[in-house]
C-alpha positions as CSV (number, residue, x, y, z in Angstrom):
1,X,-6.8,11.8,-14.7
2,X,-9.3,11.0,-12.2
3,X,-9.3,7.2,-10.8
4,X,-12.6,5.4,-11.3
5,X,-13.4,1.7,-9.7
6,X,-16.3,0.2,-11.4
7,X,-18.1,-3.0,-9.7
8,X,-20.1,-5.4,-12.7
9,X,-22.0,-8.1,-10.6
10,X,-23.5,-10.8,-13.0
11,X,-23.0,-14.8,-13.6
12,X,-20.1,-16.4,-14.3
13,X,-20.5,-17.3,-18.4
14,X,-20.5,-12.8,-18.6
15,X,-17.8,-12.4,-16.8
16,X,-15.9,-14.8,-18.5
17,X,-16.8,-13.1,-22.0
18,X,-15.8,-9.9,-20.3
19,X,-12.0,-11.1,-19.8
20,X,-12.0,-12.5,-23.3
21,X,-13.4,-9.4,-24.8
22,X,-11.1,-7.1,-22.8
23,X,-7.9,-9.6,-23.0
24,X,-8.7,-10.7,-27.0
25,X,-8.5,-14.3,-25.5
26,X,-9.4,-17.0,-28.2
27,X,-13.5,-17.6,-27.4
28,X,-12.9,-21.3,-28.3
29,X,-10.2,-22.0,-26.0
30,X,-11.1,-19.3,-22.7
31,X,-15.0,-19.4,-22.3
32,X,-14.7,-22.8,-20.5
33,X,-11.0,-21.8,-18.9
34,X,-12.2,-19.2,-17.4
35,X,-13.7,-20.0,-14.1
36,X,-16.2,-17.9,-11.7
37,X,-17.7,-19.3,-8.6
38,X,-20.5,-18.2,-6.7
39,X,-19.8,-15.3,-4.7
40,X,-16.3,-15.0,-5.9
41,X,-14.6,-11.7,-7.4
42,X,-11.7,-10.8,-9.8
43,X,-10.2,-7.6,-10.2
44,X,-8.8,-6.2,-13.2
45,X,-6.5,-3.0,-13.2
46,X,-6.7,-0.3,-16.2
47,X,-4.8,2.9,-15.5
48,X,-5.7,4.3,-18.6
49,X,-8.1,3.5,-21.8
50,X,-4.1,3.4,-23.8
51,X,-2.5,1.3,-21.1
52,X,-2.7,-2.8,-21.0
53,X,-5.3,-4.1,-18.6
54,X,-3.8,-6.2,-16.1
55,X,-5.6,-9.1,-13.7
56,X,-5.1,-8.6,-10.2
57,X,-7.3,-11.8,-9.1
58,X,-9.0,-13.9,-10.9
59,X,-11.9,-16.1,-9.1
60,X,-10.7,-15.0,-6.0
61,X,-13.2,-16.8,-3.0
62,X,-10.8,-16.3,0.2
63,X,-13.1,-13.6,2.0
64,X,-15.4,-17.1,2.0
65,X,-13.4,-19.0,4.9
């Protein structure tokens, strides 16, 4: 299969109900977990549409130093 990268840009509060929609992470427990800060990015790896999603970074803000 062809690789794809896909970039989704957007506030914090949607990424956060990304990962819980794409992890099936309990709402009531995650939404406030999860944390996104400005200008910060997370990366999640999915080989395949049948294959387990994995996080690679999560509210990653080194490149900010």
């Amino acid at each position: 299969g062809q690789e794809k990268n896909i970039l989704v840009v957007s506030h914090g509060g949607t990424i956060s109900l990304a990962f819980i929609h794409i992890f099936g992470f309990d709402m009531d427990r995650m939404y406030h977990a999860i944390r996104h800060y400005n200008c910060s990015f997370s990366v999640i790896e999915w080989p395949s549409p049948d294959a387990q999603p994995r996080i690679e970074c999560l509210n990653n803000i080194g490149h900010l130093k």
